[in-house]
BABAFI-752969 format. One record per residue (C-alpha): residue number from 1; x, y, z. Coordinates in steps of 0.05 Angstrom, whole numbers, padded with zeros to 5 digits. Each point is the difference from the previous one (the first is absolute). Example, Ala and Ser with C-alpha at 12.3 -4.5 7.8 and 13.67 -1.06 7.14 Angstrom:
REM residues 2
<atom><seq>1</seq><c1>00246</c1><c2>-00090</c2><c3>00156</c3></atom>
<atom><seq>2</seq><c1>00027</c1><c2>00069</c2><c3>-00013</c3></atom>
This chain:
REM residues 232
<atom><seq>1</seq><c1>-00269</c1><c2>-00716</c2><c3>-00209</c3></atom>
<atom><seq>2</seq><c1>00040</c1><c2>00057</c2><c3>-00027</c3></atom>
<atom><seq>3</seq><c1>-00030</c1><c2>00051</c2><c3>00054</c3></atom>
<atom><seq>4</seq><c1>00026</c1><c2>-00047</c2><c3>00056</c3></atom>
<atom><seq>5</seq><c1>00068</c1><c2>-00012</c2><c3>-00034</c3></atom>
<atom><seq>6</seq><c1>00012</c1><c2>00077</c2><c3>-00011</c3></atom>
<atom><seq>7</seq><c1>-00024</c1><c2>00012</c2><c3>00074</c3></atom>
<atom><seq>8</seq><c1>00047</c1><c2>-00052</c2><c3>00036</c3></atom>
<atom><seq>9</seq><c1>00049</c1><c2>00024</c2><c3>-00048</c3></atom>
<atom><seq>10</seq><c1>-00009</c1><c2>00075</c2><c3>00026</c3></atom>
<atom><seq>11</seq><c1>-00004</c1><c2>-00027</c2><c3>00077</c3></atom>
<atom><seq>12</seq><c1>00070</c1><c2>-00039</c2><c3>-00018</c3></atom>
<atom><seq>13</seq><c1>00028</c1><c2>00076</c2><c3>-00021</c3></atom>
<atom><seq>14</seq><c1>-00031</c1><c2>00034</c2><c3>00061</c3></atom>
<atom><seq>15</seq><c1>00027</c1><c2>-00049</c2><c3>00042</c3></atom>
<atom><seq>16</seq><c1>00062</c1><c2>00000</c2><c3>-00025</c3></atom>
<atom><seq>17</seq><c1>00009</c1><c2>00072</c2><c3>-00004</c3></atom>
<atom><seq>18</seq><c1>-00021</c1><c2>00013</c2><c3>00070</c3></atom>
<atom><seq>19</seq><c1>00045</c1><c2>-00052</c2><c3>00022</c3></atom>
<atom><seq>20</seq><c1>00070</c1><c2>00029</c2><c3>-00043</c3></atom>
<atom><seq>21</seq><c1>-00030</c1><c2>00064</c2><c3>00037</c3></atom>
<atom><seq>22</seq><c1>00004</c1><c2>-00024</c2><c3>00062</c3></atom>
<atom><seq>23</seq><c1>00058</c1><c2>-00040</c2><c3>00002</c3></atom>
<atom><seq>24</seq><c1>00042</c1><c2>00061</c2><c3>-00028</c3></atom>
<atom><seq>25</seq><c1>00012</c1><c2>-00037</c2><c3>-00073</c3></atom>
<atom><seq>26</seq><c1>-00051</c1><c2>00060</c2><c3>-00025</c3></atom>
<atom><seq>27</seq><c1>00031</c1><c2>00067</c2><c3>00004</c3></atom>
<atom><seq>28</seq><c1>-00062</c1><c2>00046</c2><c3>00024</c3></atom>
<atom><seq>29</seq><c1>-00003</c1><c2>00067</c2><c3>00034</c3></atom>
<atom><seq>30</seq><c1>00000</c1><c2>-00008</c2><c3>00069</c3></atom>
<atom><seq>31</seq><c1>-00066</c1><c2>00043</c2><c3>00014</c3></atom>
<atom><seq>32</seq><c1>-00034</c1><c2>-00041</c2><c3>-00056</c3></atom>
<atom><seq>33</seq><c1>00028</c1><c2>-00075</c2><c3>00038</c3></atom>
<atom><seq>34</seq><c1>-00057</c1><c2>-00018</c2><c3>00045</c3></atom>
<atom><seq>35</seq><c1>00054</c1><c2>-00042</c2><c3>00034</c3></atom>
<atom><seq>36</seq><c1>00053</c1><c2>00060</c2><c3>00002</c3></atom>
<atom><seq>37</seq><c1>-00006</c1><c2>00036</c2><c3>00073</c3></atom>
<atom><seq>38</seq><c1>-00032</c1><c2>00063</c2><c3>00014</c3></atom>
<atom><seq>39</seq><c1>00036</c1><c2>00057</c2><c3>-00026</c3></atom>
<atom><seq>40</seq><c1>-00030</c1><c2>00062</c2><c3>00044</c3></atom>
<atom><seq>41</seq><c1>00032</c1><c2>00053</c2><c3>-00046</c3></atom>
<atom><seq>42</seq><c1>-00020</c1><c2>-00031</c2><c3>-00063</c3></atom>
<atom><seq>43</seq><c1>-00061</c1><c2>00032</c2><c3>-00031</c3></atom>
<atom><seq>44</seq><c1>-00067</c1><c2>-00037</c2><c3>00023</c3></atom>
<atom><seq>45</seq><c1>-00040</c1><c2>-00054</c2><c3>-00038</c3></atom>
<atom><seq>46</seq><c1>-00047</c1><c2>-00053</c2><c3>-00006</c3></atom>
<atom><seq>47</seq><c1>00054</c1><c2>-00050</c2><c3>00043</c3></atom>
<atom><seq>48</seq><c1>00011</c1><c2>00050</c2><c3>00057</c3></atom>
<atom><seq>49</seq><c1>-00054</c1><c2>-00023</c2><c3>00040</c3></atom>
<atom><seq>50</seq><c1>00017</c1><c2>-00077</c2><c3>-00006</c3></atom>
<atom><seq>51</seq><c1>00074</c1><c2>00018</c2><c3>00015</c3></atom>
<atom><seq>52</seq><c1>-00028</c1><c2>00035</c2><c3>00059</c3></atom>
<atom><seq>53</seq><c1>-00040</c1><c2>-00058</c2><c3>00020</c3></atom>
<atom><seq>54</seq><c1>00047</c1><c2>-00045</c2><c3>-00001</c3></atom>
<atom><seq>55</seq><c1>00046</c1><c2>00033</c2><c3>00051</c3></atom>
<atom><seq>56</seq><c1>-00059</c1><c2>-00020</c2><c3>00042</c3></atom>
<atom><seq>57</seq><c1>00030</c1><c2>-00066</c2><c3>-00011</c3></atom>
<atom><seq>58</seq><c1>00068</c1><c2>00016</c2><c3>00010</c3></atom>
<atom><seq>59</seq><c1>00032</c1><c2>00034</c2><c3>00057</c3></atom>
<atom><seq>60</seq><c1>00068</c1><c2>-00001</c2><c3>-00024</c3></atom>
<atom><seq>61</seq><c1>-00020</c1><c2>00020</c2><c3>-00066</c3></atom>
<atom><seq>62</seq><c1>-00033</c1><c2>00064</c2><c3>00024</c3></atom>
<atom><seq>63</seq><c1>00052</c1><c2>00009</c2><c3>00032</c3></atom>
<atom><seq>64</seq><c1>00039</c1><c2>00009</c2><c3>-00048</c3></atom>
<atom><seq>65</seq><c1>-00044</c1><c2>00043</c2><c3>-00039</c3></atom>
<atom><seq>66</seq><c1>-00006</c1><c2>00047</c2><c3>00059</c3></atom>
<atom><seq>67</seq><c1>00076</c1><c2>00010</c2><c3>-00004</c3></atom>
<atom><seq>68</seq><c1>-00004</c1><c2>00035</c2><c3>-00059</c3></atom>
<atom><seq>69</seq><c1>-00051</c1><c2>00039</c2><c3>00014</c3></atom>
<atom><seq>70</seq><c1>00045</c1><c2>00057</c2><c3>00037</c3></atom>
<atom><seq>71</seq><c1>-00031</c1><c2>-00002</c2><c3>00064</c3></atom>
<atom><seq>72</seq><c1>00034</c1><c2>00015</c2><c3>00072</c3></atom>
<atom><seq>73</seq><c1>-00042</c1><c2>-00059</c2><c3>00041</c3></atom>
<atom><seq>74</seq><c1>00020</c1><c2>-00048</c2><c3>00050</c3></atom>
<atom><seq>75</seq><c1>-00016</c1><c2>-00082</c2><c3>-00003</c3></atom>
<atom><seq>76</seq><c1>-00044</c1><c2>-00014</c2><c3>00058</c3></atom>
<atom><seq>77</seq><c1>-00010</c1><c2>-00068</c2><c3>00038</c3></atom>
<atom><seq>78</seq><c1>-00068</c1><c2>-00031</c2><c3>-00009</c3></atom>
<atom><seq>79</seq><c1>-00049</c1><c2>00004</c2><c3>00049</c3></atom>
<atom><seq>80</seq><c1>-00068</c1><c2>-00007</c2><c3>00028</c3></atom>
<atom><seq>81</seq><c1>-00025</c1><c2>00051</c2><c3>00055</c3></atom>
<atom><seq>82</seq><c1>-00073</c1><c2>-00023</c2><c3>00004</c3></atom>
<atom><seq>83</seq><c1>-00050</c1><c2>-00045</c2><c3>-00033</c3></atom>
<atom><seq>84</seq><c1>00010</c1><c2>00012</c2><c3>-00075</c3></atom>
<atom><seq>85</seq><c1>00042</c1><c2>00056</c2><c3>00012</c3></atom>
<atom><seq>86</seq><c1>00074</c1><c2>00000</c2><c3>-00019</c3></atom>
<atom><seq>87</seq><c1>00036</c1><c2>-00006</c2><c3>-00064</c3></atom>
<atom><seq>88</seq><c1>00045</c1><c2>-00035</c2><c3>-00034</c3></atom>
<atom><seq>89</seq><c1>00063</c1><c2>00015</c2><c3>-00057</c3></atom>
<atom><seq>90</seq><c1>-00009</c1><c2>00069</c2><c3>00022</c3></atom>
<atom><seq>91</seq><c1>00048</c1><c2>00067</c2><c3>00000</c3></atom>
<atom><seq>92</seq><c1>-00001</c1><c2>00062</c2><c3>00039</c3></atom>
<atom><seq>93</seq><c1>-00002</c1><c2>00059</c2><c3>-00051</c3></atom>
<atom><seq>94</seq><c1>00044</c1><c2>00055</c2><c3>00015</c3></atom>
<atom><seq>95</seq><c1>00010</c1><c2>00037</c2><c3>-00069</c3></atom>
<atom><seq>96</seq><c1>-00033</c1><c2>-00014</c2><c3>-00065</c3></atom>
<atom><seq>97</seq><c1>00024</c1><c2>00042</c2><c3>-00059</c3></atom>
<atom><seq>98</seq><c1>-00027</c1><c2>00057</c2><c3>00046</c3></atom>
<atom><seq>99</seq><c1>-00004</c1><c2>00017</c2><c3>00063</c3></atom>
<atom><seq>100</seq><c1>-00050</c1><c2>-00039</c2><c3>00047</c3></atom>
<atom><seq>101</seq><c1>-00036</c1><c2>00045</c2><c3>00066</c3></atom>
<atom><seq>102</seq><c1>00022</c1><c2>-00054</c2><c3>00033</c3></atom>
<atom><seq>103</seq><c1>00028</c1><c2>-00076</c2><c3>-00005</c3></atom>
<atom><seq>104</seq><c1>-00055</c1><c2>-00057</c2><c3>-00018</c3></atom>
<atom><seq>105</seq><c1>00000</c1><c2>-00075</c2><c3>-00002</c3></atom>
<atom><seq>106</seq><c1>-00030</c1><c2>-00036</c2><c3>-00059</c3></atom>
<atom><seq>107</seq><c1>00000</c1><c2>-00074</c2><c3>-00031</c3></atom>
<atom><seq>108</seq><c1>00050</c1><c2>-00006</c2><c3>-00049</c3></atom>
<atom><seq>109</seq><c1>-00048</c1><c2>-00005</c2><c3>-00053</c3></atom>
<atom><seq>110</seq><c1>-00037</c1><c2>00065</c2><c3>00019</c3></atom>
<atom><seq>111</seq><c1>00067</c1><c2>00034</c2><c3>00000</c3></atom>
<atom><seq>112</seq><c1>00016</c1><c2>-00020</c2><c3>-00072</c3></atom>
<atom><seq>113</seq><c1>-00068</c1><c2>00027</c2><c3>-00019</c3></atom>
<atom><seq>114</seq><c1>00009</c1><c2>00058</c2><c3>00033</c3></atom>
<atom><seq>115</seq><c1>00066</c1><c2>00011</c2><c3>-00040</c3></atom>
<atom><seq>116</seq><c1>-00033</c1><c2>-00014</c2><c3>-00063</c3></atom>
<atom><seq>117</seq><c1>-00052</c1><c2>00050</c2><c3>00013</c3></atom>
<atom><seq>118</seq><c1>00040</c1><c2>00054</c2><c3>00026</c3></atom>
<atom><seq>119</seq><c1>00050</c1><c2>-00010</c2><c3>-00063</c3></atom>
<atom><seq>120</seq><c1>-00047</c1><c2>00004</c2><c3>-00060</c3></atom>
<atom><seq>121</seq><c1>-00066</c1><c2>00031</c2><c3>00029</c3></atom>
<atom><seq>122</seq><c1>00022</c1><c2>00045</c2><c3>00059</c3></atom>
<atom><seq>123</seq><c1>00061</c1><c2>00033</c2><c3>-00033</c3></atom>
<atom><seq>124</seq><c1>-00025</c1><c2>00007</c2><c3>-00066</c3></atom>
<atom><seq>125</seq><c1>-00068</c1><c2>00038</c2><c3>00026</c3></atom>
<atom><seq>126</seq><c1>00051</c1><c2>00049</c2><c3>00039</c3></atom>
<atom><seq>127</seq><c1>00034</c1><c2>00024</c2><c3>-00055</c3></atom>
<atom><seq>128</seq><c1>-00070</c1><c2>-00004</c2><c3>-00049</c3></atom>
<atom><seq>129</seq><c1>-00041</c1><c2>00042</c2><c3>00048</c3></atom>
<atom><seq>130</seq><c1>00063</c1><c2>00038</c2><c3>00042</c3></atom>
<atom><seq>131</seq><c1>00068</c1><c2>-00004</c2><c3>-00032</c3></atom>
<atom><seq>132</seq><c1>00031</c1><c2>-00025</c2><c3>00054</c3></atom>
<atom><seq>133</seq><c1>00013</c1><c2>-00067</c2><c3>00033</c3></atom>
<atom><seq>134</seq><c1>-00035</c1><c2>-00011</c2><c3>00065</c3></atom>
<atom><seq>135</seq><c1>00047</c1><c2>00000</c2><c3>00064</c3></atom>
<atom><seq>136</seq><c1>-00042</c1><c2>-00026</c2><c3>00053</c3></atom>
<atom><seq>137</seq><c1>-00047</c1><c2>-00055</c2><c3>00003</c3></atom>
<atom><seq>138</seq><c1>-00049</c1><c2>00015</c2><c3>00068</c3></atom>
<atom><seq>139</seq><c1>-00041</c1><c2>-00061</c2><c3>00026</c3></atom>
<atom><seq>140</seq><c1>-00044</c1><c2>-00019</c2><c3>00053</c3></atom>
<atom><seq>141</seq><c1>00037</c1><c2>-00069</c2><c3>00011</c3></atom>
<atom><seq>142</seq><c1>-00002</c1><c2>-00071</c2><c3>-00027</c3></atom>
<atom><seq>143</seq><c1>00007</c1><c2>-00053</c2><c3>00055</c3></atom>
<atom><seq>144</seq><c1>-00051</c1><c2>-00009</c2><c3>00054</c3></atom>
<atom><seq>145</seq><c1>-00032</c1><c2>-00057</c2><c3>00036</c3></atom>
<atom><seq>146</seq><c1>-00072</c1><c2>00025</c2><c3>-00004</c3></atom>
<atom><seq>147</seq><c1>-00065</c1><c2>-00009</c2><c3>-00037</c3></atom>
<atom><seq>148</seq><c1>-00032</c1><c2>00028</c2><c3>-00059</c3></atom>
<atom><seq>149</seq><c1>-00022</c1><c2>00074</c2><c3>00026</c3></atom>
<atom><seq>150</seq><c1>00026</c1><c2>-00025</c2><c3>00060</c3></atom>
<atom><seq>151</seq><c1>-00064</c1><c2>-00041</c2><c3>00023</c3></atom>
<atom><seq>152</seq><c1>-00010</c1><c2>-00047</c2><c3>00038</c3></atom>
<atom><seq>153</seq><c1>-00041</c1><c2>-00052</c2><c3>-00037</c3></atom>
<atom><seq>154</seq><c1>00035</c1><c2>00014</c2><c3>-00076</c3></atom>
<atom><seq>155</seq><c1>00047</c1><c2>-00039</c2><c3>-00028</c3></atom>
<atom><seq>156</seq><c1>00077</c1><c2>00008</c2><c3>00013</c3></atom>
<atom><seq>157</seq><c1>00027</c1><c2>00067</c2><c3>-00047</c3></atom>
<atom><seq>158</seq><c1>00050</c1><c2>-00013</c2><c3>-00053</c3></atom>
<atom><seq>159</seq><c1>00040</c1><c2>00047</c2><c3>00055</c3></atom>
<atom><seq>160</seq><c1>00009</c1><c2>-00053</c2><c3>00048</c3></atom>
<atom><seq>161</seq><c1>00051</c1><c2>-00041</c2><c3>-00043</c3></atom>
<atom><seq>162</seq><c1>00037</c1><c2>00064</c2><c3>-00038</c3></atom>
<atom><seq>163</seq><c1>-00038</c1><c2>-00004</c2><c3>-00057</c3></atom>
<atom><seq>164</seq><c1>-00023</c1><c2>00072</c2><c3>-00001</c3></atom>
<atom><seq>165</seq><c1>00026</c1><c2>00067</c2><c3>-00005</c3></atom>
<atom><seq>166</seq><c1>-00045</c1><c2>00063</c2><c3>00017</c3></atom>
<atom><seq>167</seq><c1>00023</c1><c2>00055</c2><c3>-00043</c3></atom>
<atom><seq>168</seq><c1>-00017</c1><c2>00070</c2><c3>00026</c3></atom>
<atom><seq>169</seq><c1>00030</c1><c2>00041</c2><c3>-00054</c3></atom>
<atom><seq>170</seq><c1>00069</c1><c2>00034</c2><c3>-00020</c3></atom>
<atom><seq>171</seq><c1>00047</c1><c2>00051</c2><c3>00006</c3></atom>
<atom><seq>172</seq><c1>00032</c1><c2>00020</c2><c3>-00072</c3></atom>
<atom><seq>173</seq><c1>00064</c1><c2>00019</c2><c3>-00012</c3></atom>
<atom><seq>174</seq><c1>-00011</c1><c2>00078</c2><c3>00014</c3></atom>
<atom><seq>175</seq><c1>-00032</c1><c2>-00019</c2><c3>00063</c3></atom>
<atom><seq>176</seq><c1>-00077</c1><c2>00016</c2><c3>-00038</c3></atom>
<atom><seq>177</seq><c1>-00041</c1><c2>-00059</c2><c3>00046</c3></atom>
<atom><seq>178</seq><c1>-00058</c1><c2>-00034</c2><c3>-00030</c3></atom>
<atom><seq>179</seq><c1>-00043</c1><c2>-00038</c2><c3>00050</c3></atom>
<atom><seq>180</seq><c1>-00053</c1><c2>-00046</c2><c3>-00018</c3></atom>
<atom><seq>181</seq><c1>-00055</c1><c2>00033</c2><c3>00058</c3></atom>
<atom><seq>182</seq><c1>00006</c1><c2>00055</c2><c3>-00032</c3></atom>
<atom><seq>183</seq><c1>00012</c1><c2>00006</c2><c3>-00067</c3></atom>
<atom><seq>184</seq><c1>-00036</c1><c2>-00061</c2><c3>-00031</c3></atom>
<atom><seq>185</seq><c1>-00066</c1><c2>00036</c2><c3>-00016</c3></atom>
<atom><seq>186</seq><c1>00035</c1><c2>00068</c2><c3>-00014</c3></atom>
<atom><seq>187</seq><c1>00008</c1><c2>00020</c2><c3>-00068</c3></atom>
<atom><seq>188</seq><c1>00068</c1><c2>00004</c2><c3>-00030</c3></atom>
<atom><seq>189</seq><c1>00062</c1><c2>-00038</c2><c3>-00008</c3></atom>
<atom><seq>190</seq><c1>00005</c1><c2>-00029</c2><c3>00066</c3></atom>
<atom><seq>191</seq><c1>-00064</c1><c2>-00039</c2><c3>00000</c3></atom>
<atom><seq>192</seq><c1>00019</c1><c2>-00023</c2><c3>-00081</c3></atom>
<atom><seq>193</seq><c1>00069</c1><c2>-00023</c2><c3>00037</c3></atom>
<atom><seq>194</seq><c1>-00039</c1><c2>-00035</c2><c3>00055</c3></atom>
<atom><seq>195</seq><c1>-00047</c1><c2>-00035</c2><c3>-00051</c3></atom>
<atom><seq>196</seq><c1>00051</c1><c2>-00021</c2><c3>-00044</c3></atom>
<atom><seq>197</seq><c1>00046</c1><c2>-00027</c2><c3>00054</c3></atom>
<atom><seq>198</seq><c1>-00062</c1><c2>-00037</c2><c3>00027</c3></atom>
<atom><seq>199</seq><c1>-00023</c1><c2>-00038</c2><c3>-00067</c3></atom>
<atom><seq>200</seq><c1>00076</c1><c2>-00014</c2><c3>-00027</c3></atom>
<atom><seq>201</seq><c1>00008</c1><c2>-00042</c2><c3>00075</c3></atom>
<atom><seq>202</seq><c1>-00055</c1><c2>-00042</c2><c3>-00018</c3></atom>
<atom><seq>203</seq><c1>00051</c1><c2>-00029</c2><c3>-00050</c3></atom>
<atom><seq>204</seq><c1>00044</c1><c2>-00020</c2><c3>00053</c3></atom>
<atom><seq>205</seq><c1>-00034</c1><c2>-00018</c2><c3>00055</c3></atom>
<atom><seq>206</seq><c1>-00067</c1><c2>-00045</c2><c3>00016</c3></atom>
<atom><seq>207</seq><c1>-00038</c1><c2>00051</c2><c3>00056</c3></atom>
<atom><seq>208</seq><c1>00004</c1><c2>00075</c2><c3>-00025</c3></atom>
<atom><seq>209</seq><c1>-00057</c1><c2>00047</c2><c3>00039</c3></atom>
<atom><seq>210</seq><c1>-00005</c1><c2>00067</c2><c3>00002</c3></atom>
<atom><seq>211</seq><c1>-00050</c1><c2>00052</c2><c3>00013</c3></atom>
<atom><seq>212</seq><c1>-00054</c1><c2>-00024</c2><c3>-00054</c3></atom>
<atom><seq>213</seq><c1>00001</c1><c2>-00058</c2><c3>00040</c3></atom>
<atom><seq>214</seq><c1>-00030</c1><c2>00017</c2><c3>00064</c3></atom>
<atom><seq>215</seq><c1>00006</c1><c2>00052</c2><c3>00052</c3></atom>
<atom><seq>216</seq><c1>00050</c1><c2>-00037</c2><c3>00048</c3></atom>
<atom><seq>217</seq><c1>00051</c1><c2>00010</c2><c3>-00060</c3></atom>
<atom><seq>218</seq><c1>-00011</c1><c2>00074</c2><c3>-00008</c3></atom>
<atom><seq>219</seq><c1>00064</c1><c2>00026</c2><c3>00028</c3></atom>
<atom><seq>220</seq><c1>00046</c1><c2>-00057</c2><c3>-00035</c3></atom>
<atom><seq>221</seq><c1>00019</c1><c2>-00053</c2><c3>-00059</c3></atom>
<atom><seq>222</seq><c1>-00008</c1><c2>-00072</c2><c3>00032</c3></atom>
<atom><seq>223</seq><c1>00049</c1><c2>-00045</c2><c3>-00040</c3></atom>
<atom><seq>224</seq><c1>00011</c1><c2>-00066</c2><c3>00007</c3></atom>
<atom><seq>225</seq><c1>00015</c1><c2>-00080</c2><c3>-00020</c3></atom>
<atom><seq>226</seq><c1>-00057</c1><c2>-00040</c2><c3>00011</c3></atom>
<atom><seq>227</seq><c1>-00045</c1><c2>-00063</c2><c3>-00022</c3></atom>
<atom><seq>228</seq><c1>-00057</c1><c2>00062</c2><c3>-00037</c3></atom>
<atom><seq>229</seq><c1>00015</c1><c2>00043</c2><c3>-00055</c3></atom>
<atom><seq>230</seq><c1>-00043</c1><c2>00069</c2><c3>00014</c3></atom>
<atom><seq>231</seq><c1>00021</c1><c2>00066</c2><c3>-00030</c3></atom>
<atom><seq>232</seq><c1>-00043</c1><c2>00049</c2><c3>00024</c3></atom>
């Protein structure tokens, strides 16, 4: 009897606690409010991903969030261009906090991860491995109405509704260029960049592949927003 009384007493406290928090009446750091939005320059914790999830839910909250984020992009109208191709709350990219090889359209969602990631796991590697911010982000591309590997009987890519970004490499800040054909197996900083810039997106986003993964990936980092989490 005094087990049950102590625990409805506790759920009484939670409850009430998470409710003051919620409602405001609590005073709690924003990046430690599950409720609080998503704060991309904020250092990274347990509630990033379920603040990133639930701008899933919420166009006009990622929206928001993607306005702080420093990015040049442009609001694009939804569409559909095909069966299960098109996309929807979705931005052409024209500058990050670097340089882009050239402009990209993503979901609004897969934009906010890709600020996340390029703020506290792209940057930071730069200046660990290089000492020196990275000025150009090179890509392969992100939106395209086509199948996984491009065949015919697979299942639509996470490309076909701006999901995914192909990242080729990078061009630091002294022009040094890593690319990910060929300097992933080499030794040396570059391929510790690559690696580490490949692992800290899997904190970000759902699909991160890479070379390990599978030959079709050898010349790029596959990133992208889907229903599977895979970091390979």
């Amino acid at each position: 009897m005094r087990l049950t009384l102590l625990l409805l007493l506790l759920a009484i406290t939670l409850a009430g606690s998470l409710w003051g928090i919620r409602s405001g009446a609590i005073a709690i750091r924003p990046d430690w409010n599950p409720w609080a939005q998503l704060d991309v320059n904020a250092e990274p914790n347990f509630l990033t991903r379920l603040k990133l999830a639930r701008l899933s839910r919420g166009p006009a909250q990622c929206r928001q969030v993607l306005a702080t984020t420093g990015m040049d992009y442009e609001v694009l109208t939804d569409r559909s261009t095909g069966p299960a191709c098109g996309f929807v709350n979705a931005v052409r990219i024209d500058r990050t906090a670097s340089r882009v090889s050239e402009s990209f359209s993503l979901t609004c969602r897969a934009a906010v991860s890709l600020a996340l990631w390029e703020r506290h796991v792209l940057t930071p590697a730069a200046q660990a491995h290089f000492g020196q911010p990275v000025a150009t982000i090179e890509h392969f591309g992100s939106y395209s109405c086509r199948n996984v590997y491009g065949r015919a009987n697979a299942t639509r890519s996470r490309h076909a509704t701006a999901e995914a970004l192909d990242v080729a490499g990078f061009v630091l800040e002294d022009g040094q260029r890593i690319r990910v054909l060929s300097d992933w197996e080499e030794p040396g900083a570059p391929a510790a960049f690559l690696s580490e810039v490949r692992t800290g997106a899997c904190r970000f986003f759902d699909g991160v592949l890479s070379p390990d993964y599978n030959a079709a990936h050898r010349d790029h980092l596959h990133f992208d927003r889907g229903p599977y989490r895979m970091c390979r």
